[in-house]
VOGU-3710 file (C-alpha; in Angstrom, 3 decimals, decimal comma):
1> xxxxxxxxxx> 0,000/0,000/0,000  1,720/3,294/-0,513  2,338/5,588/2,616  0,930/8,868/2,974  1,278/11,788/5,251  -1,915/12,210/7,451  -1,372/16,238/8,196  -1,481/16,922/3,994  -4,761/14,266/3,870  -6,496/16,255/6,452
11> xxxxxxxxxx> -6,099/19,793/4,685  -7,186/18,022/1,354  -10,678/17,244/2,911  -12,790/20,456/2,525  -14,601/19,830/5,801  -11,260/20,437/7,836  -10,144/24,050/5,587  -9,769/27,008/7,988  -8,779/25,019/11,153  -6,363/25,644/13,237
21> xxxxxxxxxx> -3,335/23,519/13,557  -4,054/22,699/17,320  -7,599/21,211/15,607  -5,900/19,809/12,920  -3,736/17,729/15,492  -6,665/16,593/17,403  -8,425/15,569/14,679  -5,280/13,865/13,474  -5,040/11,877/16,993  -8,576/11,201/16,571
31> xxxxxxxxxx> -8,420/9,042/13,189  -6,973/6,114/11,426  -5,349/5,378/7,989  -7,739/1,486/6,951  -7,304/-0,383/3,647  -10,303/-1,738/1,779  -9,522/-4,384/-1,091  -11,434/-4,257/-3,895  -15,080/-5,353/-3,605  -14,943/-5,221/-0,087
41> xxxxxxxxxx> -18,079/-3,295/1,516  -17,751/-0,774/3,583  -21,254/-0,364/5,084  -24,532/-1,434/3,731  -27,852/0,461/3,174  -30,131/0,253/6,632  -27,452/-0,157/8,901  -26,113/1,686/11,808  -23,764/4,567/11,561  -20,522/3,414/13,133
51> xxxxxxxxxx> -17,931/6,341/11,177  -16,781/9,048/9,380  -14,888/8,022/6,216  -12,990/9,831/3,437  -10,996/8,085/0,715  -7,307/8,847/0,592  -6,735/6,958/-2,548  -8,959/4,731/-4,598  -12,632/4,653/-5,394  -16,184/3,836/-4,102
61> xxxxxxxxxx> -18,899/3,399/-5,138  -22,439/4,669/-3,240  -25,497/3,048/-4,096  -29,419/2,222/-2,923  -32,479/0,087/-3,432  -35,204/1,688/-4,959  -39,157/0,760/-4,278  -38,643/-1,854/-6,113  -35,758/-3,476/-3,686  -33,575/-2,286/-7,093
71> xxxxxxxxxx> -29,974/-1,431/-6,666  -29,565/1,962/-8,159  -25,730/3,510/-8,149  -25,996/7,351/-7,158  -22,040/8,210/-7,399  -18,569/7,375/-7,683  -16,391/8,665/-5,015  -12,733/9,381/-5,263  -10,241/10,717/-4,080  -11,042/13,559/-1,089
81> xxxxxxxxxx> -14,722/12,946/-1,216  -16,215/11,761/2,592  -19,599/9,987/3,202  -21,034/8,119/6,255  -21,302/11,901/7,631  -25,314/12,652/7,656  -25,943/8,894/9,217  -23,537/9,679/12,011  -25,170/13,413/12,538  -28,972/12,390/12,713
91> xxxxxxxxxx> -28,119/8,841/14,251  -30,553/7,247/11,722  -29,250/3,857/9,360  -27,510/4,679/6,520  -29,765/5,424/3,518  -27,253/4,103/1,080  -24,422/1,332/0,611  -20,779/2,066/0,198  -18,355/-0,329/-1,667  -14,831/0,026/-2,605
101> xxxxxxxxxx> -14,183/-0,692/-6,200  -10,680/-1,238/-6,081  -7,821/-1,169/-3,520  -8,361/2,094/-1,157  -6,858/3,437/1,482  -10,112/5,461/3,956  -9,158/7,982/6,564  -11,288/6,567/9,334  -12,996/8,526/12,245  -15,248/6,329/14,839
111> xxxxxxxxxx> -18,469/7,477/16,313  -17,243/8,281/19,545  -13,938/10,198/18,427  -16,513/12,163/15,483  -18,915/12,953/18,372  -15,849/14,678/20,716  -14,785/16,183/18,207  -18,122/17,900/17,352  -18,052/19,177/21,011  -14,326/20,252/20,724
121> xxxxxxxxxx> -14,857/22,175/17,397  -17,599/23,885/17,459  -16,909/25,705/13,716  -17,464/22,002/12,309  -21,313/21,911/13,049  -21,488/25,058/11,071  -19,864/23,655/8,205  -21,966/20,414/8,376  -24,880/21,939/7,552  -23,642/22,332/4,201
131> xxxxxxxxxx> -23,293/19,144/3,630  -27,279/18,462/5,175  -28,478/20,227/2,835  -26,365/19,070/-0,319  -27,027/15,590/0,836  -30,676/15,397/2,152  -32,480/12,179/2,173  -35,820/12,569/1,172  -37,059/9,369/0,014  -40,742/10,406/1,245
141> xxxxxxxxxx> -40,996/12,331/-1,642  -38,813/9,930/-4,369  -36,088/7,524/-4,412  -33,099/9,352/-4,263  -31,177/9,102/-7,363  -28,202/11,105/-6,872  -25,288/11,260/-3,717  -24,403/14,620/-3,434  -26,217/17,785/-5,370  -24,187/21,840/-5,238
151> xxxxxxxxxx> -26,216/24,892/-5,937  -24,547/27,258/-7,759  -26,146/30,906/-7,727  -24,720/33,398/-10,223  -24,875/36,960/-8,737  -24,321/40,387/-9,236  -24,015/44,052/-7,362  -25,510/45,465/-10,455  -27,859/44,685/-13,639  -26,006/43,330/-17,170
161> xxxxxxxxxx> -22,860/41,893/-16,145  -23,084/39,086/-18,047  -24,458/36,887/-15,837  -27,232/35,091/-17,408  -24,939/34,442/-20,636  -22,684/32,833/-17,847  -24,916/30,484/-15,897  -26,188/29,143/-19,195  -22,482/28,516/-20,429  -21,663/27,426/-17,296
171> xxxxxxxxxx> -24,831/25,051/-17,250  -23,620/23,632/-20,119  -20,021/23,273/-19,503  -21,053/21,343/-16,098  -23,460/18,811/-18,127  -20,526/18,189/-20,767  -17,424/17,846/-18,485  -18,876/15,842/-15,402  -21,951/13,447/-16,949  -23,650/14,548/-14,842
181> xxxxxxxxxx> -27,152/15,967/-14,173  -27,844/19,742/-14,726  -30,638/21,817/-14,136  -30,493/26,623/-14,608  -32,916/28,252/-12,537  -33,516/31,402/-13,815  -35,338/33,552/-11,820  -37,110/36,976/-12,819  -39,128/39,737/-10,881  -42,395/40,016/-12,649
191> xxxxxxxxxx> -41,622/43,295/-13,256  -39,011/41,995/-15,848  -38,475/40,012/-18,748  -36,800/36,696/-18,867  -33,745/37,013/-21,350  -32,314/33,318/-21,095  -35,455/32,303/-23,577  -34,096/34,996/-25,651  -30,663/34,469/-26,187  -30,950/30,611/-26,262
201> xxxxxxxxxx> -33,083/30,606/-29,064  -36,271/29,392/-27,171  -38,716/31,828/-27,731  -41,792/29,796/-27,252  -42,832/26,466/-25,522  -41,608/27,240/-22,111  -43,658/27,728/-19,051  -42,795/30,304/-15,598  -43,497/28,857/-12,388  -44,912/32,267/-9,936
211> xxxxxxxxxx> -43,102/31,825/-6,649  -45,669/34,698/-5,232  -48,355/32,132/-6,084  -49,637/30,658/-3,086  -52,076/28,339/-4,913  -49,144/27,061/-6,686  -47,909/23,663/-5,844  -43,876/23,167/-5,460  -44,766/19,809/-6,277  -45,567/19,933/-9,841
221> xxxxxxxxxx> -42,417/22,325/-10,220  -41,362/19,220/-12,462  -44,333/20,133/-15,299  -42,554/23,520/-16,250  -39,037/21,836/-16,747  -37,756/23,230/-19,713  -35,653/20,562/-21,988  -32,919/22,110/-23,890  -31,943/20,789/-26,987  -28,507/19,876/-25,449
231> xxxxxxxxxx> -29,993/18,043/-22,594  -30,160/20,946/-19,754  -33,192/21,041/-17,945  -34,535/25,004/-17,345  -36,480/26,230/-15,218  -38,062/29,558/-15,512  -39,375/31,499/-12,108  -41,125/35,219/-11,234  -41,784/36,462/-8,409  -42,966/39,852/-7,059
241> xxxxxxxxxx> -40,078/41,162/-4,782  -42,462/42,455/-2,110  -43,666/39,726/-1,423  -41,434/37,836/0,657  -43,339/34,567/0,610  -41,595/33,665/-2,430  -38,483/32,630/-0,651  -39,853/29,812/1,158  -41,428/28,586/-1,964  -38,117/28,234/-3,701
251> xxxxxxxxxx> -35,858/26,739/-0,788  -38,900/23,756/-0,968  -38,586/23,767/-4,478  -34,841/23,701/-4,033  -34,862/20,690/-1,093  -36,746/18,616/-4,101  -34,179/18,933/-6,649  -31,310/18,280/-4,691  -32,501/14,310/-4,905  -32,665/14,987/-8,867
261> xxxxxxxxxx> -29,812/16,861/-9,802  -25,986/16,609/-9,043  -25,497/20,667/-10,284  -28,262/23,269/-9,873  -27,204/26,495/-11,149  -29,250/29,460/-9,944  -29,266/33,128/-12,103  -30,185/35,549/-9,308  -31,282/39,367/-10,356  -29,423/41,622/-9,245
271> xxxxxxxxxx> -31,339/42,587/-5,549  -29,527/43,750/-2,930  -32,151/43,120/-0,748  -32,398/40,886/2,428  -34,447/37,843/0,232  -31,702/37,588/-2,373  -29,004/37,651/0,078  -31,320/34,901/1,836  -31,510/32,297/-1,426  -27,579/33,280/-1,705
281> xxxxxxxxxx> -27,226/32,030/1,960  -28,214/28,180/0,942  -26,238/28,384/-1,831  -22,509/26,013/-1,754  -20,419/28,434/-4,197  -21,609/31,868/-5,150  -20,127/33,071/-8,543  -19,952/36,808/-8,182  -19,756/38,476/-11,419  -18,307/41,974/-11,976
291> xxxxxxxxxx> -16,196/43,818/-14,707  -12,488/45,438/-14,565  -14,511/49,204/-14,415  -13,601/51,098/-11,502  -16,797/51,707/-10,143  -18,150/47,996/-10,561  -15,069/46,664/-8,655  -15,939/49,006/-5,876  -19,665/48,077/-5,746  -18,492/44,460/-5,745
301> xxxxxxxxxx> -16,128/45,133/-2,946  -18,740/46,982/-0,651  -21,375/43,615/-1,498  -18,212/41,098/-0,545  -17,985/43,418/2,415  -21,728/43,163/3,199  -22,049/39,239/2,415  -18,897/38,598/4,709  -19,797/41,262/7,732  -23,786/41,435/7,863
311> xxxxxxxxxx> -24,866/38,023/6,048  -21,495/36,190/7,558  -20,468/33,920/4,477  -18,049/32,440/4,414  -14,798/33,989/2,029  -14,367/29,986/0,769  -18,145/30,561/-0,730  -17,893/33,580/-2,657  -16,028/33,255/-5,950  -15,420/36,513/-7,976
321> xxxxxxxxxx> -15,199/36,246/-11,851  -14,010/39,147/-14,247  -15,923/39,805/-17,131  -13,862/41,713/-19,641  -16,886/43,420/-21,084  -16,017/46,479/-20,432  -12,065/47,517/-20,317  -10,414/48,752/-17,488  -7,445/50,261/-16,375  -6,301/48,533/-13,185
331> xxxxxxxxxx> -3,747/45,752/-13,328  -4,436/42,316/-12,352  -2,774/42,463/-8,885  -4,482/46,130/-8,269  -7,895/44,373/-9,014  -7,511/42,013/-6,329  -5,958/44,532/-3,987  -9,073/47,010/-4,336  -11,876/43,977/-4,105  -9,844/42,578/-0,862
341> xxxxxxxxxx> -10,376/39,160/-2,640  -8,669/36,793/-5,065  -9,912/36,854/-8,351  -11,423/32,944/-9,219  -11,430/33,318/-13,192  -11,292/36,267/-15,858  -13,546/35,932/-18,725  -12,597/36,867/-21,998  -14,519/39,835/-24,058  -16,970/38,177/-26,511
351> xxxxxxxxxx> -18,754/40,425/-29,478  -22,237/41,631/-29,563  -23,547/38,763/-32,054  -21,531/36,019/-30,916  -24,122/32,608/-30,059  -25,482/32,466/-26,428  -24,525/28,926/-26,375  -20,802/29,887/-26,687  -19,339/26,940/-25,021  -21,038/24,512/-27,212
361> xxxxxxxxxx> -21,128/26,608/-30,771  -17,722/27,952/-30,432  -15,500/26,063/-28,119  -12,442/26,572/-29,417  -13,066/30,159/-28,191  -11,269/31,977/-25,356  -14,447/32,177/-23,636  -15,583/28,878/-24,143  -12,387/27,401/-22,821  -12,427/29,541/-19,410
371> xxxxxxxxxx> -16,158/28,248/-19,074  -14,561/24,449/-19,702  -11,665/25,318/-16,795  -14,301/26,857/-14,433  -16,942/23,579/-14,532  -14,644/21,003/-14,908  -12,966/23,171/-10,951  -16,562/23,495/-10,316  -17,127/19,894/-11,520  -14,210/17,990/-9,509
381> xxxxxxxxxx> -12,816/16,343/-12,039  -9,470/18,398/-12,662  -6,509/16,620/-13,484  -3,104/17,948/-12,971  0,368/17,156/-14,388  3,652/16,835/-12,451  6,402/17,652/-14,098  9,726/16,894/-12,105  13,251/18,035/-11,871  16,472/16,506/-14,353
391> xxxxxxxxxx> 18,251/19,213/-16,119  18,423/17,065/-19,398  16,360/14,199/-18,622  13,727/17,090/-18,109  13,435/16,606/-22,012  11,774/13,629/-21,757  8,537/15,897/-20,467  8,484/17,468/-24,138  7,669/13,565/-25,588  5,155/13,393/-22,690
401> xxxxxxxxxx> 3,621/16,294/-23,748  3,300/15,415/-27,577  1,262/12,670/-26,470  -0,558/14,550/-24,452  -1,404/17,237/-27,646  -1,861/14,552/-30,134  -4,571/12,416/-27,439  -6,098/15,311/-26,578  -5,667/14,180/-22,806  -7,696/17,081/-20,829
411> xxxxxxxxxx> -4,560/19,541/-18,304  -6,318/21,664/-16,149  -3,210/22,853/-14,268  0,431/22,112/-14,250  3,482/21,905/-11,592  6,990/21,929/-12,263  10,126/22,155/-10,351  13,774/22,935/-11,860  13,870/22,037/-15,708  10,234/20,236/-14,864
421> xxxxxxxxxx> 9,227/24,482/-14,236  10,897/25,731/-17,501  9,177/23,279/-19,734  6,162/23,437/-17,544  5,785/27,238/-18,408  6,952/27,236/-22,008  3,706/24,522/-22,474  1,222/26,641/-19,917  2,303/29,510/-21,995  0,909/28,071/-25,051
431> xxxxxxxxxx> 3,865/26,901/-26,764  3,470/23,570/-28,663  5,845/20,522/-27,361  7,091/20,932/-31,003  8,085/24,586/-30,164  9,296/23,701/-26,949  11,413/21,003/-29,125  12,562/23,164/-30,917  13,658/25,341/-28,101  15,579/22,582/-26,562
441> xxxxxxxxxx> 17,345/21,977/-29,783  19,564/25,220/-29,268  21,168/23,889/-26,588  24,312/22,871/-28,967  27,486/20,329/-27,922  28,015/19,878/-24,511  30,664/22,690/-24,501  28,013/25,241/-25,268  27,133/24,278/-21,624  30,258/26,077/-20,089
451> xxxxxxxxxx> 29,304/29,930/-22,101  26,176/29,544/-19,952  28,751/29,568/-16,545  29,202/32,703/-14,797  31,771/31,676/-11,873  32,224/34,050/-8,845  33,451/33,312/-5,234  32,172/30,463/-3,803  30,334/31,796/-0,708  26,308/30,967/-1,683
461> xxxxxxxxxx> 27,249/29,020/-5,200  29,897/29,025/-7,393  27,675/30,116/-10,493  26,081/33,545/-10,185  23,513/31,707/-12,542  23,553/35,765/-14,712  23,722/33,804/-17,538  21,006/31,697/-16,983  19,084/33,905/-16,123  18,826/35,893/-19,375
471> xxxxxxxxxx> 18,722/32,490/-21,169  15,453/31,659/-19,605  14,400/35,970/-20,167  15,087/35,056/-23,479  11,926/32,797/-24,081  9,799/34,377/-21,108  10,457/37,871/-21,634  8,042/39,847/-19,477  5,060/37,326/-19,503  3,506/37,107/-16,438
481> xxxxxxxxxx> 1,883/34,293/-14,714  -1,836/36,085/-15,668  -0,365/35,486/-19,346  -0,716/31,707/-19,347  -3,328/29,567/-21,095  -3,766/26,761/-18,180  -2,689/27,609/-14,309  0,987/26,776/-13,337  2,536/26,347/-10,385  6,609/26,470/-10,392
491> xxxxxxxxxx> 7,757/25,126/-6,867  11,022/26,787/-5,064  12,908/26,127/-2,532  13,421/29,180/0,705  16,580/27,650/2,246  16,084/30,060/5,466  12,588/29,122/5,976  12,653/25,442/5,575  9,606/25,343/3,366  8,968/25,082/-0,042
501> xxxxxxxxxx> 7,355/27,970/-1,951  4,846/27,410/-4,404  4,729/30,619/-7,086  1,934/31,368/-9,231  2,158/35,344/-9,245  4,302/37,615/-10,733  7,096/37,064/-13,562  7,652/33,865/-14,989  11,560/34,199/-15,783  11,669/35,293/-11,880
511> xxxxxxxxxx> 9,859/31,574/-10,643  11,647/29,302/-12,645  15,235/30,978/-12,156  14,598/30,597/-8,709  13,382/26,806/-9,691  15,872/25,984/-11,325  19,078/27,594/-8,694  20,463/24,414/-7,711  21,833/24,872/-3,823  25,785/24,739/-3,987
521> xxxxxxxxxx> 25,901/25,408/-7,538  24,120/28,465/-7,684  23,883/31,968/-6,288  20,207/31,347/-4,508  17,624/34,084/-6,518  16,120/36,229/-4,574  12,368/37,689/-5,780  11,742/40,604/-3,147  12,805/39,778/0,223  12,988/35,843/-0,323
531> xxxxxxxxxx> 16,657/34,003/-1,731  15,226/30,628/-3,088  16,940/27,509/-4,734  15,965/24,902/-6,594  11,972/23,528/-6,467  13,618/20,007/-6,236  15,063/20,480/-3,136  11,831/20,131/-1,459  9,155/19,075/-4,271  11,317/16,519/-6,526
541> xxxxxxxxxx> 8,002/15,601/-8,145  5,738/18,279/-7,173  2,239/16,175/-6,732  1,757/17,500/-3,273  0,971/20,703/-4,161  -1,600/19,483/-7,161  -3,276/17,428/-4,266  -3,126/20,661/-1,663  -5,585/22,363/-4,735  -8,146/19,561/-4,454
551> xxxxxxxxxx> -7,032/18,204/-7,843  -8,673/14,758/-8,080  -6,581/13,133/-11,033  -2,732/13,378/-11,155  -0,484/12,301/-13,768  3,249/12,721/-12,802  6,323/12,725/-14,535  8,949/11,057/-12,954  12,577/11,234/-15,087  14,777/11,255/-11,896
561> xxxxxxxxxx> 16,598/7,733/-12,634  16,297/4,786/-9,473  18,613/5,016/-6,927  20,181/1,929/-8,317  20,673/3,295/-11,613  22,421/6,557/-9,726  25,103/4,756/-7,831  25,435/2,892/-11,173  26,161/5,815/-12,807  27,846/7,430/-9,977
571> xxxxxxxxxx> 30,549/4,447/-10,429  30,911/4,909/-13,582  31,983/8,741/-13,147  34,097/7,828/-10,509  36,113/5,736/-12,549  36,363/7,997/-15,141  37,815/10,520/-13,525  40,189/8,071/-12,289  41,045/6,541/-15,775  41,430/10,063/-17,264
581> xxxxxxxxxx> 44,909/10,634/-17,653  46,289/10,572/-21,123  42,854/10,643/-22,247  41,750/12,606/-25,089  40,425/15,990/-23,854  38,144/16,904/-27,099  36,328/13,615/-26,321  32,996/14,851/-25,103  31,839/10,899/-23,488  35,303/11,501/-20,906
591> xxxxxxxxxx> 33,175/14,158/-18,611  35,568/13,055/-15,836  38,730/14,700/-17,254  36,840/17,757/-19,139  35,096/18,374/-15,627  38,834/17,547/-14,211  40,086/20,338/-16,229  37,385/22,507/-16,193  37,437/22,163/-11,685  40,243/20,074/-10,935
601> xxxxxxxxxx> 37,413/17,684/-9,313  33,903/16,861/-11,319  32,136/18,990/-8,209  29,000/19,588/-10,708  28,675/15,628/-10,782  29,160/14,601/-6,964  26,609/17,528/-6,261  24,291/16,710/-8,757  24,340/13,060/-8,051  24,237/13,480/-4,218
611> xxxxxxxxxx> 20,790/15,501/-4,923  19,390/12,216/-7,433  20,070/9,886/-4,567  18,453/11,703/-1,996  15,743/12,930/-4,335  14,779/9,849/-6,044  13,772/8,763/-2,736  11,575/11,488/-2,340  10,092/11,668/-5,658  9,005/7,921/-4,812
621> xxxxxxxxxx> 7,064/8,868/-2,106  5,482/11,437/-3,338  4,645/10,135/-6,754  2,490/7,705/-4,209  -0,132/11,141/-4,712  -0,463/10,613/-8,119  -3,071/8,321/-10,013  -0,358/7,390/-12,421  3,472/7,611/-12,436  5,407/7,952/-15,751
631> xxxxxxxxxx> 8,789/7,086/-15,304  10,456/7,301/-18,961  13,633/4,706/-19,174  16,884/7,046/-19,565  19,267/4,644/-19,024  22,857/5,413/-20,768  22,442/8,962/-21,201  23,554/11,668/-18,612  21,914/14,253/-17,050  24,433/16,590/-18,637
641> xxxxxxxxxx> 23,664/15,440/-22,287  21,347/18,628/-23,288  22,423/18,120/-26,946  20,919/14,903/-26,641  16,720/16,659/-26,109  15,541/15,116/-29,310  16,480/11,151/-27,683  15,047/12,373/-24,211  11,987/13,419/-25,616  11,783/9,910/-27,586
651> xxxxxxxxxx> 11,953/8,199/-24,383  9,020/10,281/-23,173  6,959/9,763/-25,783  7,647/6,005/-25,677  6,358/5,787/-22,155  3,046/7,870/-22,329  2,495/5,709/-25,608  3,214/2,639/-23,126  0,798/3,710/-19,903  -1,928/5,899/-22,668
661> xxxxxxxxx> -4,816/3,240/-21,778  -3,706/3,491/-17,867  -4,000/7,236/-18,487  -7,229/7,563/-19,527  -8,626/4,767/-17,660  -7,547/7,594/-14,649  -9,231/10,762/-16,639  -12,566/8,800/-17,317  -13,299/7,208/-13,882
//
């Protein structure tokens, strides 16, 4: 079984974010680590609540009997995801069964220890009732037919701000990328017109359901469904805002569709009045919309203000999205700064007559593809690529990445450390692994190597790593980590702190110099106050910090040869140098006597092979994160052999082609 670290499981599971680390201990005291082979059950449907589970690794699979005694599967749980919870809270049977589909490893937490802990954290009971209401078991009005349902409203501090073109797309982009079920409520004072109808083509043939009704019965909300002809169900609603009533009638409506539908998206109007901000309140994620103008960013910041101080959401619940509608003339970084929040997403200008249905006419479209990143973060099914460290077994990651482009294997985000970063952000950029071929390509004889060396006193480094430096400004210019296609993050290394720093802001050239600074050999790089080495010091194969995001899938790239194949080559070196004498010096396969001449001792090999042993080990254990490791077979070539990109990258490609139906066996589960 692989082994994991139970502090970095606990601040993967949602219901522990925002604790503090003396709760984070106790709940860590409180639990246990249990394997489950494949097949095995975990609890059946009827019995008695005995714990708290949430998978670490592997998957499960939640099911129930209909009226009919009929099994019915609701979901497929993976990794992150927790159940048993709403059994142990109302101390009824469980209402469905649990199995584990293959080998998984469950953080476990009894009863008894659940129940203490409930006493001894009182913020958890708060965040329960999330999960009550996205879980509710209301058989007395139908079997249940999903596990899990999150209501999405789309908001806004002021009218046409895009947000009704945005829940639709994001409707749609929710049905495509998940599977799963999808209903858009879009709700209207009767003062208004509905404009979803409108701009989806749909003109006629659709009924509105009057929340102010009080004949009307919730009950029958089910004959005004709506069918799109992409398979979204709609439903239109009015109301008239004085009459408060019309609240209650929705939240009933609301506690019947959660049985029906795994994503209900919500398209508020844009009240600020205490009604809205009460529908908002039983929402799981609220997607506040706004544009880069001045005065919208400051009405959004005085509603965050309101929702957070007044209302008291929680910051985890409100998501704000940029709609570049309108231009403005803040920077990224000053956006954030004046709304007092991060920014979740930017969304691309679109024209005037451009199709409503944007993510399914035109999806090749900036717009389109933000809408596919948001749902499929919205949609938990991310998956991340790990690219790790190996100066020129790095190059192997360009044949992983061909594969990648010619599969069309779905990224949603990308880590790198040390030569893993610098390919990492030439692909996140946008270049092609062709271009990034290409790139590599310049990188002539092994000679070529020493122009790159700028040597200075040997008190941090003995390479002031200058050189480097504009070598990697060179191909990164000024671009900026808002300038990237899919989200990176380039791990470093802060020597002082004892931590690794993960760095997803600023300039690119800036992250992955300070990713690739190997300790010893170079000068550490210093962005602001911070002096930070190499990402591999710390992050060999940076999975953890795809898993710390709550990405679900990981694919990692391991090129970092076995520590067998190290002392091996270690050896070899050794005796190389010792052999050297009388050997020819233009002979580039005798590194021990060039690096002889070049330091009077190969320093650059006993450093850089002291790092693989000690690293390999670590890049073990933490490819045990990942769903799938590829580990690309460089044996006889050398980590110095940069010339030698265009064999690397064969390798690569050779063992993505080998694991491709492992790979998307991972991305389709």
């Amino acid at each position: 079984m692989k082994t994991f670290k139970k502090e970095l499981i606990l601040k993967e599971i949602p219901l522990f974010v925002g604790l503090s680390t003396k709760e984070l201990i106790l709940i860590k005291e409180s639990s246990s680590l249990v394997e489950y082979r494949k097949g095995q059950v975990i609890y059946k449907e009827g019995t008695n609540p005995s714990a708290f589970y949430c998978i670490v690794f592997g998957r499960v699979v939640i099911s129930a009997l209909d009226f009919q005694g009929k099994e019915t599967i609701l979901e497929y749980l993976h990794r992150g995801k927790y159940f048993g919870i709403i059994s142990l809270l109302t101390g009824e049977p469980h209402s469905v069964s649990a199995k584990a589909i293959n080998d998984c490893l469950l953080l476990v937490i009894n009863k008894e220890e659940f129940d203490f802990l409930l006493k001894k954290i009182s913020s958890l009971a708060i965040d329960l009732s999330r999960t009550l209401s996205r879980r509710l078991k209301r058989k007395d009005i139908h079997a249940k037919k999903i596990f899990e349902s999150t209501i999405i409203s789309v908001f806004s501090s002021y009218p046409r701000a895009g947000k009704t073109i945005y829940a639709a797309n994001l409707g749609f982009g929710l049905k495509k990328e998940t599977h799963k079920s999808v209903v858009i409520l879009d709700i209207c004072p009767k003062i208004k017109t509905h404009s979803m109808p409108r701009r989806l083509g749909m003109e006629s043939g659709y009924k509105v359901f009057d929340l102010s009704n009080k004949a009307a019965d919730m009950n029958k909300v089910k004959e005004f469904i709506f069918k799109d002809r992409f398979d979204i169900d709609i439903i239109f609603f009015n109301y008239r805002p004085k009459d408060k009533s019309y609240v209650r009638m929705l939240l009933g409506i609301l506690s019947s569709l959660v049985n029906d539908y795994h994503y209900i998206v919500l398209d508020l109007p844009s009240y600020m009045d205490d009604s809205i901000f009460g529908i908002l309140n039983q929402s799981d994620i609220i997607h506040l919309l706004t544009s880069p103008d001045l005065a919208d960013l400051k009405r959004t910041r005085r509603l965050i203000q309101k929702m957070k101080n007044y209302f008291f959401f929680s910051p985890s619940k409100i998501k704000v999205i940029i709609n570049e509608y309108k231009s403005g003339r803040l920077s990224y970084p000053e956006e954030m700064k004046l709304l007092g929040s991060n920014i979740f997403a930017v969304l691309p200008r679109i024209e005037y007559k451009e199709p409503a249905r944007l993510f399914l006419d035109k999806p090749a479209c900036e717009y389109a593809k933000t809408i596919r990143r948001i749902s499929r973060q919205e949609g938990d099914c991310m998956v991340g690529l790990a690219l790790g460290i190996g100066v020129a077994y790095g190059f192997c990651h360009i044949g992983v990445l061909k594969v990648i482009e010619e599969e069309k294997i779905p990224i949603d985000v990308i880590t790198g450390s040390s030569m893993g970063a610098f390919v990492a952000g030439l692909w996140a950029l946008g270049k092609s692994s062709a271009e990034i071929l290409d790139i590599a390509r310049e990188l002539k004889a092994p000679r070529w190597i020493f122009g790159m060396l700028d040597f200075t006193f040997p008190r941090l480094g003995f390479i002031k790593g200058n050189r480097l430096y504009s070598l990697i400004k060179k191909y990164f210019q000024e671009k900026t980590f808002y300038d990237l296609k899919i989200p990176l993050k380039i791990i470093a290394s802060d020597i002082k702190m004892k931590e690794p720093r993960v760095l997803d802001k600023g300039l690119l050239a800036d992250a992955i110099m300070a990713s690739c600074s190997m300790p010893g050999v170079f000068k550490p790089f210093r962005i602001k106050e911070d002096a930070l080495y190499d990402g591999g010091v710390v992050h060999p194969l940076p999975t953890e910090p795809l898993f710390e995001m709550g990405v679900k899938k990981i694919i990692a790239v391991n090129v970092t040869p076995s520590r067998q194949d190290i002392l091996k080559q270690y050896e070899k070196i050794k005796e190389m140098v010792i052999n050297s004498k009388g050997a020819d010096k233009k002979q580039w396969f005798n590194l021990g006597e060039y690096f002889k001449e070049k330091f009077k001792s190969n320093i650059l090999d006993i450093i850089f092979s002291s790092f693989e042993i000690l690293q390999s080990t670590v890049a073990e254990q933490e490819g045990n994160l990942a769903d799938i490791v590829l580990h690309p077979d460089t044996s006889g070539m050398h980590w110095l052999e940069l010339h030698k990109a265009e064999e690397f990258a064969k390798r690569g490609e050779e063992e993505t082609r080998r694991c491709l139906d492992k790979v998307w066996e991972v991305i389709n589960e």
